[in-house]
C-alpha positions, 0 to 999 in steps of 0.5 A: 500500500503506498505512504500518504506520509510520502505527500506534502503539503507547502506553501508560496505567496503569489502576489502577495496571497499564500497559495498551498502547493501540493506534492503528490507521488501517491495514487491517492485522490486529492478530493479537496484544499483549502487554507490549511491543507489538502484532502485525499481518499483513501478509501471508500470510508476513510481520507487524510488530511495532509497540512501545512503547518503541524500545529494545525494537525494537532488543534485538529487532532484535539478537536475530534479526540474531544467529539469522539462519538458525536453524531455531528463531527467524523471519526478520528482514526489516526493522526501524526506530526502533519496529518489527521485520518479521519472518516469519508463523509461522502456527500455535498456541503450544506452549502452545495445542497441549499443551492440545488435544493432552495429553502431549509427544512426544519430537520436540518435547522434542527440540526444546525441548532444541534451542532451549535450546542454540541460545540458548546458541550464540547467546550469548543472556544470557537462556538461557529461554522459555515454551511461550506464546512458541513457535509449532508451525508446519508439520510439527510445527516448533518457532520461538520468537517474542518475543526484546527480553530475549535480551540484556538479562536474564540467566537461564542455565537455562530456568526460565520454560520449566520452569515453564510445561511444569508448568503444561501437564502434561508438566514430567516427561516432559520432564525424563525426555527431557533425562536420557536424552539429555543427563544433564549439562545436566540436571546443570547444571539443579539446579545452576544452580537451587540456585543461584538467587536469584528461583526463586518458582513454578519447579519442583524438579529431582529427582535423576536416580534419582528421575524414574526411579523415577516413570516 
């Protein structure tokens, strides 16, 4: 079987932008990049995340040995100095399947609420998200992917999943769902955003009274 240890992953500023450069000798598929590293399957239920940086491995690394047995966040099989094992999750981001699909059912608002919380159970400093960072695997499951920030940023109200449910079209329904079902973390939301410091493109949090009115 050949090495995944054998691919690395570097990087170089092109015009003053950082861009990853990937060194491959392996037969392995590289099935997605981003800011920190490289994805590659391995098999129909496994993949590897090759970094750039150790340290994000290890944050990483930690975030998943913390949500083992979550049902929101992919197995951790293996991990090393620059690389994380972790399961496949085959299936289109959230983000993907709202552009195809128009609208957001409840089941995955239920869902999204759930995964906000589950990262408060954790103990995740970084309590957030994007649609483009979870996976709707079999069955309409909901699973996060892309965790090296969990414990190293801190943000306590999941702007960036805000903002990227506004930019998909379904910011509203959304918040109408967590309203309905759970009113105070819905308050806790606004205050945690006329709070905040860096709210550049995060999206206003009317008042309860207000959604109702719209729907």
């Amino acid at each position: 079987m050949e090495d995944y240890r054998s691919i690395s992953v570097t990087s170089e500023l092109v015009n003053g932008r950082k861009v990853l450069k990937v060194s491959n000798p392996t037969r392995y598929v590289m099935i997605g990049i981003g800011a920190q590293g490289a994805v590659f399957r391995l098999s129909s239920n496994r993949c590897v995340k090759i970094y750039e940086e150790p340290h994000s491995a290890m944050w990483e690394t930690k975030a998943l040995q913390a949500a083992a047995g979550s049902p929101y966040f992919p197995a951790l099989y293996e991990s090393g100095r620059n690389f994380v094992v972790m399961e496949y999750l085959p299936g289109p981001t959230l983000q993907e399947y709202l552009a195809e699909h128009p609208g957001l059912p409840d089941s995955f608002a239920e869902q999204l609420v759930g995964i906000v919380k589950e990262m408060r159970r954790l103990k995740f400093t970084r309590v957030d998200t994007r649609t483009g960072h979870i996976i709707v695997t079999e069955g309409d499951k909901l699973k996060v992917i892309d965790h090296s920030g969990a414990f190293r940023t801190t943000r306590r109200a999941p702007f960036m999943l805000l903002k990227s449910l506004k930019r998909d079209g379904c910011l509203m329904k959304f918040l109408r769902y967590v309203i309905e079902h759970d009113p105070k973390l819905y308050a806790k939301w606004r205050r945690k955003r006329s709070e905040g410091v860096d709210l550049r493109g995060v999206p206003e949090l009317p008042p309860p009274e207000k959604l109702h009115e719209a729907t």
